[in-house]
C-alpha positions, 0 to 999 in steps of 0.5 A: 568507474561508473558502471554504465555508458551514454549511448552517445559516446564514440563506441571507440572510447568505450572499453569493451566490458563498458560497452556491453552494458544499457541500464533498465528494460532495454537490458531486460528485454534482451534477456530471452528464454533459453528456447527464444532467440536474442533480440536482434537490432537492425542486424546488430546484437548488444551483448550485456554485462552482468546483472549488477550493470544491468540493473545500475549497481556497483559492488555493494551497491543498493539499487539505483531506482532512477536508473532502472525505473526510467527505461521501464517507463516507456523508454526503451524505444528511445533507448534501441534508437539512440544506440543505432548510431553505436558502431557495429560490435561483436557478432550476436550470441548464439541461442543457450546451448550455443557459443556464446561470449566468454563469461557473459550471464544472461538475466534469466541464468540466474537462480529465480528465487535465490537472486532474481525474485528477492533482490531485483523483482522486489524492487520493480514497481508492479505495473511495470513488472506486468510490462516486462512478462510481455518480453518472453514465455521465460518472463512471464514465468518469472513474473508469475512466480513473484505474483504467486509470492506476493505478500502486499497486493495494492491495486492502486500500484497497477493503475486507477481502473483494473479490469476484473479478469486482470485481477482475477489472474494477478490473485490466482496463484497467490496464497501468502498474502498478508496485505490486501487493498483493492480500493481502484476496484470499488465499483465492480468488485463483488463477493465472488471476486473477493471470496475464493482469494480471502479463502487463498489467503489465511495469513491476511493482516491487513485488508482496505475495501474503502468504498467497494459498495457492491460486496455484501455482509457474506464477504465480511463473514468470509473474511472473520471466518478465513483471516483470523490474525486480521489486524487492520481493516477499512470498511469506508462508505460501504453502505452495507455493513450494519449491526449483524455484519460488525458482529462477526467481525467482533467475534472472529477476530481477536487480534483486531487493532485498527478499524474504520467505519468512517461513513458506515451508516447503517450502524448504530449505537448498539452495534459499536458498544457490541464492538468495543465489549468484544474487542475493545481490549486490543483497539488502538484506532477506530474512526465513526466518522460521518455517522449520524446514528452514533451518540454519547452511549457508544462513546463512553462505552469504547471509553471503558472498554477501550484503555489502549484506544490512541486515535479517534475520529468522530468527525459529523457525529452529531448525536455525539456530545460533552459526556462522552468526550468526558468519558474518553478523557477520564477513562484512555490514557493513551489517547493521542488524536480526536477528531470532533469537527462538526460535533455541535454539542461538544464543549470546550470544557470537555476538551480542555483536560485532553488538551492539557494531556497533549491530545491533538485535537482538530478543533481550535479553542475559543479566543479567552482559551487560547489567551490562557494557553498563551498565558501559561506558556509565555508567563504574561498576559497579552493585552487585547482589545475586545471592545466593539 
């Protein structure tokens, strides 16, 4: 038996438990604190189900996202309306302390961090969660106790502009980070907004600031500095990372994987081979992409330095040419992806021992190679007329 009812249905041919139930932020918000009085509609109170109808659930069930996340998006206006039409039920519940229905749970009776933080916070998206404090004190405080256990922060999921006080309040209590981007907040974000929350979260892994162009080489220090298990990070067309910034990063954070520096201009040569002398033991995906100041002498110097290297991107790297990519075929086994599009002095003869390895290479080969290829797949050559 399905656990919910159409709020179109005859309330007579509704079994009584049935009726008591409405999926999604309608349900939710008639949840108030023990010290808040219920929702009243029009002089009629729904009292809900339990928390497993409340959230569209059968026994052993996992979350029906369609039916939770419809009502949250702006649908529990439509959701009051439609049940104004239900017949009258029982009288409305008293305040907590008060009589109420027999067996009846309300959301918030239920143990936070045992039940309503990992099982059913969890699997709300964020901007509607920061909807849903504006219910009542009683889930603000829960919302804000999930905010505080956050271990993935990503500003996109609360939209594509947030304001810097917002921000400030969703990162104030947390402390257990380990992913952070903060790409929406590209065009205001600065080192006094993102200084005290990397120094709140030491257990960071993972960090996106592609195109924050307002931050400094003091915010990159901070984060070599306070986040030592750093694993990924995306420093994307920020203007101001130069040679002296990348080293510290290389020297304070050894557990460094993936790196993108893709349009980071400022650096050089000098500054990538610093790199991948430091920690090229441990690079699996670095991308120079749209730096024209990186040349064949970084290229062969992540070669030797790099033997786990598996994704690449020099895409507009113009000074980079056939050598280094030589070098990458002869000294990274475990190179999987190259990106060289735009790199005019690149051969199809460095590419070719990549491309027999199975490289995914962006760049097509020549007419006469993909013949060949064809040729060593199919067992014959095509016949093609090349005249004029």
């Amino acid at each position: 038996m399905r656990s919910g009812f159409h709020c179109d249905e005859p309330a007579e041919a509704v079994a009584p438990k049935e009726r008591q139930t409405v999926s999604g932020a309608a349900a939710l918000a008639s949840f108030t604190s023990p010290h808040t009085h219920p929702v009243d509609d029009g002089g009629r109170h729904y009292p809900w189900g339990p928390p497993e109808r409340i959230l569209g659930l059968g026994r052993g069930d996992a979350p029906k996202e369609a039916g939770l996340a419809r009502p949250l998006q702006g649908q529990s206006e439509e959701i009051l309306l439609r049940t104004r039409n239900i017949q009258p039920m029982e009288p409305p519940m008293e305040p907590s302390g008060g009589e109420q229905e027999p067996g009846a749970v309300r959301l918030l009776d239920l143990p936070w961090e045992d039940v309503l933080l990992p099982h059913v916070l969890n699997r709300v998206p964020l901007c509607q969660l920061l909807r849903l404090q504006r219910v009542s004190r009683a889930f603000r405080a829960l919302v804000q106790l999930h905010l505080a256990g956050l271990r993935r922060f990503d500003a996109a999921q609360v939209g594509l502009q947030i304001p810097r006080a917002a921000l400030a309040r969703l990162l104030r209590d947390a402390e257990g980070l380990q992913e952070l981007a903060l790409a929406p907040c590209h065009e205001w974000l600065s080192d006094e907004d993102l200084v005290p929350v990397l120094a709140r979260n030491p257990q960071l892994r993972s960090v996106a600031l592609g195109g924050c162009g307002q931050l400094s080489r003091r915010a990159l220090g901070a984060l070599a500095e306070g986040c030592p298990r750093l694993q990924r990070l995306s420093l994307a067309h920020c203007d101001w990372v130069d040679g002296l910034a990348l080293r510290g990063l290389a020297d304070r954070c050894p557990a460094l994987e993936e790196l993108d520096l893709t349009a980071c201009r400022q650096l050089k040569d000098e500054a990538i081979v610093y790199l991948a002398q430091r920690r090229g033991a441990g690079l699996r995906s670095l991308s120079l992409a749209v730096n024209a100041n990186v040349g064949d002498a970084a290229v062969q110097e992540l070669a030797r330095n790099c033997p786990e290297l598996q994704h690449l991107d020099l895409t507009g790297c113009l000074r980079v040419g056939s050598d280094g990519v030589r070098t990458l075929a002869e000294y990274c086994p475990a190179l999987r992806s190259l990106r060289v599009r735009h790199c005019h002095h690149v051969a199809e003869s460095s590419l070719s021992r990549l491309r027999k390895r199975g490289v995914d290479i962006d760049v097509e080969p020549p007419l006469h190679q993909a013949l060949v290829l064809l040729q060593d797949m199919a067992g014959f050559a095509p016949f093609v007329n090349l005249q004029v």
